[in-house]
N, C-alpha and C positions, 0 to 999 in steps of 0.2 A: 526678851522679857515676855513672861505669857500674859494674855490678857486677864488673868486673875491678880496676878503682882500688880498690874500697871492698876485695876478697881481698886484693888486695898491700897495705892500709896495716894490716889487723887483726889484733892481736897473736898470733904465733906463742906461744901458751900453751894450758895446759890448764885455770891456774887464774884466776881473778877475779884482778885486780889496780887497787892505786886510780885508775888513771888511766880508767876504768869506773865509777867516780864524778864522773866532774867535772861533769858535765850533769844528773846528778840527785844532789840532797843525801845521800841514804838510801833505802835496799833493805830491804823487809822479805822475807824466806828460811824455807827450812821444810827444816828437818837431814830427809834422808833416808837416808842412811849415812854411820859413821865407820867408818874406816881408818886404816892409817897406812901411810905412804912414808919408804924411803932416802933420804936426800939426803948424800952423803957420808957423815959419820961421825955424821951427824945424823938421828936419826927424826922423823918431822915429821908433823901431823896433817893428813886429806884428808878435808873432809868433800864430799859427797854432796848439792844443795838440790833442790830440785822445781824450782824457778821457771826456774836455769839450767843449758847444757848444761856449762860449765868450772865444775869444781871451788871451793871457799872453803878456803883452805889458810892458816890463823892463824897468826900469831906467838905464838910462847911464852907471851906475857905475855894476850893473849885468850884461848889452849886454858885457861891455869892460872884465869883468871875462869871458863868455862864448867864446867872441874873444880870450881874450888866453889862454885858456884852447883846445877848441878847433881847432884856425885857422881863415883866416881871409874870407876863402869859407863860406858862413851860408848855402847854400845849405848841405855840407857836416856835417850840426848840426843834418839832419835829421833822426831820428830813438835815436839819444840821450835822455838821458831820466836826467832829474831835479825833487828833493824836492825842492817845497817853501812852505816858511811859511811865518806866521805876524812878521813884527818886529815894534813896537805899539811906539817905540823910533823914526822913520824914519820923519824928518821936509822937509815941503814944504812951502815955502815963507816966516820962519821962525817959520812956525808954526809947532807943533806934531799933524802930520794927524794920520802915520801907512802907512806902506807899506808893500810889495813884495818882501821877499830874498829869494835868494837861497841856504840851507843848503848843499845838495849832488849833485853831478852831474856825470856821468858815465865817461869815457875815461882818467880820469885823473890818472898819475903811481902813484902819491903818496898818501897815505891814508890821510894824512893832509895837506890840502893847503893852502898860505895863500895871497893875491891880496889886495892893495893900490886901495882902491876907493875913489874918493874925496867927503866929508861929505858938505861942504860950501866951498865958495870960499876960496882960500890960506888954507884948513883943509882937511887934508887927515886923513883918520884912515884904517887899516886891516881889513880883511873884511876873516872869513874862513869857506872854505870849504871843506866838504871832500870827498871821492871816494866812489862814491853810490855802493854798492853790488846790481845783478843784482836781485838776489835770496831775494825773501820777507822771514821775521820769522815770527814768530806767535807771534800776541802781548802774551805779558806778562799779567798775570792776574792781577798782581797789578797794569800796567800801565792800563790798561781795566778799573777797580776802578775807578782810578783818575782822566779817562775821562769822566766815567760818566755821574759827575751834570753836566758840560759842554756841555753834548752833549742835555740833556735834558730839559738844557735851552735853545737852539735853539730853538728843538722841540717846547716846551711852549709856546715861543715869536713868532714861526711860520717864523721863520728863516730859516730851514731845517725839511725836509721828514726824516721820520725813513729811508725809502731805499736811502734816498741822504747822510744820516750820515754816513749805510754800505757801500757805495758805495766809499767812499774819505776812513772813516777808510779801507778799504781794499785794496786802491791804496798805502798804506806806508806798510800795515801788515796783515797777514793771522788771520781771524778772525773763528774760529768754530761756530756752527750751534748756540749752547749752547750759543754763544756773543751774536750773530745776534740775537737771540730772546731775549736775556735783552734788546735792543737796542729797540727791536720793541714795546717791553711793555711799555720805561719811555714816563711819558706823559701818561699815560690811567690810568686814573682814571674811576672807576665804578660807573655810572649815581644810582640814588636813584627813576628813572622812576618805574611810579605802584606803591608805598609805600605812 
């Protein structure tokens, strides 16, 4: 894909959005500033990560977990660190767009959490989370597997860079040399130039 296809197909946005998960399960992130932004008659929260250059910008019902989990300073969010992933169920104006949860988040005592977020009006459901370890493992080779075609359809569809695939897999888990280079090969197929 040349670098002009890959400008014209990549989201005119400033923030994450879940279709930025589909090729990797989960992002682990590191808050470096909160903000807040207008959106109409709507203030909306804009955080700030290290890892990328577009914004994480939560839905109500994530900012109100980080609020209690955290506190109601968001200044004092800074240096916390969040997994999000897609959740491909998440409705917007009644429709299944897909969104942005959050699975782990640091500072929290108990290893399972669990927060009432409201799904539609009058409908609430639980929402859980749990206590991120701060220390990465190493993926597992069979999880390594299973992400494979995933990851290599990205690549194909010209979705994700091999080093943007290492680069998110290795924000959630320690990946060896020996991953990195399968990762780097899917997608290269050998031209039949000169025959």
């Amino acid at each position: 894909m040349s670098e002009q296809l890959r400008k014209a197909i990549e989201p005119k946005s400033d923030q994450l959005n879940a279709d930025d998960f589909i090729a990797v399960p989960a992002v682990t992130v590191t808050i470096k500033e909160v903000d807040f932004v207008s959106g109409g008659n709507v203030l909306k929260t804009r955080i700030t990560v290290e890892e990328f250059e577009r914004y994480y910008m939560p839905c109500k019902g994530m900012t109100r977990i980080m609020t209690d989990a955290w506190g109601e300073d968001e200044q004092k969010w800074i240096g916390e660190k969040l997994v999000l992933y897609r959740d491909p169920n998440v409705k917007y104006a009644g429709e299944t767009v897909g969104g942005i949860r959050i699975s782990h988040m640091t500072g929290l005592d108990a290893e399972r959490n669990e927060f009432e977020i409201t799904q539609n009006r009058g409908s609430r459901k639980k929402h859980v989370v749990y206590r991120l370890q701060t220390e990465l493992q190493p993926y597992s080779q069979e999880k390594f597997e299973r992400l494979l075609p995933q990851w290599e359809a990205a690549i194909n569809a010209g979705k994700m860079t091999h080093e943007e695939i290492i680069a998110r897999a290795e924000s959630v888990a320690i990946i060896s040399d020996e991953q990195k280079e399968r990762i780097r090969e899917l997608g290269n197929q050998p031209t039949n130039e000169g025959t």
